[in-house]
C-alpha positions in Angstrom: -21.3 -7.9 2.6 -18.3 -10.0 3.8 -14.5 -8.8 3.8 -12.1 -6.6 4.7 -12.6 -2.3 4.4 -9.5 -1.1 2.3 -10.8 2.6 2.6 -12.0 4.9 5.2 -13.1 8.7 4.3 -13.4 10.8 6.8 -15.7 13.7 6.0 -16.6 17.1 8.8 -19.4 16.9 10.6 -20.4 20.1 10.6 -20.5 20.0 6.8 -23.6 18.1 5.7 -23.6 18.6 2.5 -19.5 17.3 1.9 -20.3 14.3 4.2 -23.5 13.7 1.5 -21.2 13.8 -0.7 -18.7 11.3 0.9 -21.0 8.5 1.1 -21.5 8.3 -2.6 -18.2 8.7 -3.1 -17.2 5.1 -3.4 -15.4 4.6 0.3 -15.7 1.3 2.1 -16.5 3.3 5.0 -17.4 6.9 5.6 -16.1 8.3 9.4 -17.7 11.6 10.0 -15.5 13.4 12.2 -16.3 15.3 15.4 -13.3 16.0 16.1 -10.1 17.4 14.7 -12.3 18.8 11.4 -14.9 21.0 13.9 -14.2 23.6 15.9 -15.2 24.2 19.4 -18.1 26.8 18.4 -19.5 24.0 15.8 -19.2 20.8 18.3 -22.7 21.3 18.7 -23.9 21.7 15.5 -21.8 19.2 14.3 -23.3 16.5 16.6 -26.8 17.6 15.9 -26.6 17.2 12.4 -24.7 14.1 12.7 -27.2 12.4 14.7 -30.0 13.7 12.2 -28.3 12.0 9.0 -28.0 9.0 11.4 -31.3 8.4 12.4 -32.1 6.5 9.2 -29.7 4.1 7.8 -27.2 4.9 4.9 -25.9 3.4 2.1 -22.4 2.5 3.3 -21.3 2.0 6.9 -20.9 4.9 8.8 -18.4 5.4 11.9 -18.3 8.5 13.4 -15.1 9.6 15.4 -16.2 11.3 18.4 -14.6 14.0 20.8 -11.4 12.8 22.5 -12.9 11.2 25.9 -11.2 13.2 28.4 -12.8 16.2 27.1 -16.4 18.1 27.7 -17.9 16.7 24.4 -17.6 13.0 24.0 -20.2 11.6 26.6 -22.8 14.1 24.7 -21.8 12.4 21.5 -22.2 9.2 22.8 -25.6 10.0 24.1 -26.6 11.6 21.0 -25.6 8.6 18.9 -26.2 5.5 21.0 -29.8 4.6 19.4 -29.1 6.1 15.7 -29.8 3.4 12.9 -27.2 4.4 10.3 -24.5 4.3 12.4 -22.2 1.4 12.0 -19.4 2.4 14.9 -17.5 4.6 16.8 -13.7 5.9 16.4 -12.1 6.8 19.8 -9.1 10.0 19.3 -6.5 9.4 21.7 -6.6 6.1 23.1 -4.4 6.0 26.0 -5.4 2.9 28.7 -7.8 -0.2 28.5 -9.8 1.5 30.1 -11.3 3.8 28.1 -12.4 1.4 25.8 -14.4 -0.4 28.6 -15.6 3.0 29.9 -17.3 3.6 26.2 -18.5 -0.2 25.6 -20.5 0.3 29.6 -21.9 3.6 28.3 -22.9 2.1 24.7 -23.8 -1.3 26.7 -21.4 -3.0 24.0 -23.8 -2.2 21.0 -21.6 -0.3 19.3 -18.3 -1.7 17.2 -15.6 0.2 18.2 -12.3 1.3 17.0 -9.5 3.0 19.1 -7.1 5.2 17.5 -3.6 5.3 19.4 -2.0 9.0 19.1 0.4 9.3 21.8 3.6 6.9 23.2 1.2 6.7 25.8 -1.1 4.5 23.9 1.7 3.1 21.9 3.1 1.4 25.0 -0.6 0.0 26.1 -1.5 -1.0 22.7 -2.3 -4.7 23.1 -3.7 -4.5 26.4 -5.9 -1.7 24.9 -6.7 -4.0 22.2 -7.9 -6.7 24.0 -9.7 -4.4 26.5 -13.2 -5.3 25.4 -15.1 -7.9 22.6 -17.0 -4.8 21.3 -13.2 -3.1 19.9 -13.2 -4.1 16.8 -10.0 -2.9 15.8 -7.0 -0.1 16.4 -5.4 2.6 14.2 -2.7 5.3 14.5 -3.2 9.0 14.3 0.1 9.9 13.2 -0.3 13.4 13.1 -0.8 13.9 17.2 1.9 10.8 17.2 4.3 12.3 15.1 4.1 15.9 17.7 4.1 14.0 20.6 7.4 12.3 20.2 8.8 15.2 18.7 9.4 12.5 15.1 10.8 14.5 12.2 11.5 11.7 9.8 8.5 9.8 8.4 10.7 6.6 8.9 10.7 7.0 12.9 7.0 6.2 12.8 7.9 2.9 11.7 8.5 1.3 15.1 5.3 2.8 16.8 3.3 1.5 13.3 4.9 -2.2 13.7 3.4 -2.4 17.5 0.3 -1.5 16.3 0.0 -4.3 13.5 1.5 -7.0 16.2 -0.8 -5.6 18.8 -3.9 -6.2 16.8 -2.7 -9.7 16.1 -2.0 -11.2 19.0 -5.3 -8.9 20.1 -7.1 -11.3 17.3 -8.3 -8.1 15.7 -7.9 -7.5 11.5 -5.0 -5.7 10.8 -5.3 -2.0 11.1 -5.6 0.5 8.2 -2.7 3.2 7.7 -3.6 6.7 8.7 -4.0 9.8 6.4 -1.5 11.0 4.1 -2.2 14.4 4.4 -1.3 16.0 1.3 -3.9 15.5 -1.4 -2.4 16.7 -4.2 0.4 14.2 -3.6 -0.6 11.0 -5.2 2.4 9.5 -6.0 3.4 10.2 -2.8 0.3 8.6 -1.2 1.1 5.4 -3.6 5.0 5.3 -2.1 3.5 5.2 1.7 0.5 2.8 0.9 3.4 0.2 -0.6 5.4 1.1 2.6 2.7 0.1 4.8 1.5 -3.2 3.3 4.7 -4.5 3.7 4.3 -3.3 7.5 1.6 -5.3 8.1 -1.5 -2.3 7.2 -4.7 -3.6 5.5 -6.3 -0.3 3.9 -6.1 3.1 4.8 -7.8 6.3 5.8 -8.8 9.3 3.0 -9.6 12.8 3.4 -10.0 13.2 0.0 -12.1 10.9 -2.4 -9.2 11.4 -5.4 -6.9 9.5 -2.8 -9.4 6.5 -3.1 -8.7 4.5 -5.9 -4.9 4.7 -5.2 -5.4 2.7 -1.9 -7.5 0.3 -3.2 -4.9 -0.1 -5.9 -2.1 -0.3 -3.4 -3.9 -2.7 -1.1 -5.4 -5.3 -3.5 -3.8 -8.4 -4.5 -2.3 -7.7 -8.1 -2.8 -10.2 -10.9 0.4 -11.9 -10.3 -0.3 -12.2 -6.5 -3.5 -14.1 -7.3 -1.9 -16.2 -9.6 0.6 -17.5 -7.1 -1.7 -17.6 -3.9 -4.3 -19.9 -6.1 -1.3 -22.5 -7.5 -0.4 -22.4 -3.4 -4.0 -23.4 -2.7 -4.4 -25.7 -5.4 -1.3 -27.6 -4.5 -2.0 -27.6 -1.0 -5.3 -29.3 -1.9 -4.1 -32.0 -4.0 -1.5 -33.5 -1.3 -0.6 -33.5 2.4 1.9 -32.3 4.8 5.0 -29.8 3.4 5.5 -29.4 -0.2 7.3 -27.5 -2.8 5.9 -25.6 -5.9 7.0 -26.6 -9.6 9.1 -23.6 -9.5 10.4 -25.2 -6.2 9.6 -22.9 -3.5 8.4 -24.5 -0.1 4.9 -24.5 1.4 3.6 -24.8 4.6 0.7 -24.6 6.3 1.5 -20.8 7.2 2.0 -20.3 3.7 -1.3 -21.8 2.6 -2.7 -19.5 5.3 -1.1 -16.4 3.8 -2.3 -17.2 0.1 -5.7 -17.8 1.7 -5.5 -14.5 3.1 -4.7 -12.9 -0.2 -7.4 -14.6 -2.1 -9.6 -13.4 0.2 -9.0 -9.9 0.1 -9.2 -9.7 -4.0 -13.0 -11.0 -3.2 -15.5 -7.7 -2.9 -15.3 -6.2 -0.1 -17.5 -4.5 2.9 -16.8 -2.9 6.2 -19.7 -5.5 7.4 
């Protein structure tokens, strides 16, 4: 399949039978998570049976976010999953230089998409040069909640500088524009619908679940409405039929970075895959 993921549900490690669940539960991509969700007793387990459901291939793309790198678990997750079949990539915690992205992409000899996720100022400040580290990143994320402690940010609106960085860094990095991080309360829908409007207009393409109800309000938020369609096909169509600038019946200008943008749009209401 061809296009852009819109959601990402992340699902424990060391609970099988909720990560069974999680890959029929409609994401675009499932991240099992070594991580945060496991504690240090379970690593183990948690890795074992993640390499187990990985050794055949699943029926949606699978990334599995490993241990943070600097710590004593990752390079036994990395070992454990290098040769698995259904695993589509791998999610880095706590991103903070370039090169630990070239660090993992020697030990996976590049075979492996992967996907840093930037968690401190740290990795703030190095995000495009961590974003252009290596050809086998495939894209960068925040983790706002280690983000959020780190610089001490009360207010959800002093994220917003750290989120624009990320979206510019992934551009200029020639990477697809990054998917929001959690919104943690999963009982808060509305809520979740508020910040997913928030950070389309930021510059996000999709976002990360922990809970499959929060699904089909991202996808909502993040596809192209009727009306959006409607507008970015009479840009195309117009575009076609002439040469150089031109203006819309209802008078607005077009450009070549406008055609781009309703491009862009058009192809994002197409289905989707993580790919």
């Amino acid at each position: 399949m061809s296009g852009t993921a819109l959601t990402w549900l992340y699902a424990p490690g060391d609970r099988p039978k909720v990560v069974a669940k999680a890959l029929l539960a409609g994401a675009d991509v499932v991240v099992v998570d070594l991580e945060d969700a496991v504690t240090p007793d379970r690593k183990d387990y948690a890795r074992d049976a993640t390499a187990e459901l990985l050794s055949e291939p699943q029926p949606v793309p699978v990334h599995v976010r490993v241990n943070a790198l600097d710590g004593p678990w990752s390079d036994a997750d990395l070992k454990a999953l290098l040769d698995a079949p259904g695993l589509s990539g791998l999610r880095l915690p706590k991103v903070c230089y370039p090169a630990d992205i070239t660090r993992v992409a020697a030990a996976t000899e590049g075979r492996l998409p992967l996907y840093a996720l930037l968690e401190t100022a740290l990795g703030i400040e190095q995000a495009y040069a961590i974003a252009s580290a290596h050809p086998a990143l495939r894209g960068i994320a925040l983790g706002e909640a280690d983000l959020r402690a780190d610089l001490g940010v009360r207010e959800d609106a002093g994220l917003d500088w750290s989120r624009s960085r990320v979206v510019v860094a992934a551009r200029a990095a020639g990477l697809a524009p990054p998917p929001q991080s959690v919104h943690p309360d999963i009982r808060d829908l509305e809520g979740l619908a508020a910040s997913c409007a928030h950070g389309r207009a930021l510059g996000f393409v999709g976002r990360a679940a922990i809970h499959p109800r929060q699904l089909p309000i991202i996808e909502r938020a993040y596809l192209p409405t009727d009306r959006e369609i409607e507008e970015a096909e009479t840009v195309v169509r117009v575009a076609a039929a002439g040469q150089g600038a031109q203006a819309l019946p209802n008078g607005q200008f077009i450009d070549a970075a406008v055609v781009a943008a309703a491009r862009r749009t058009l192809s994002r209401a197409a289905p989707r895959g993580a790919g």
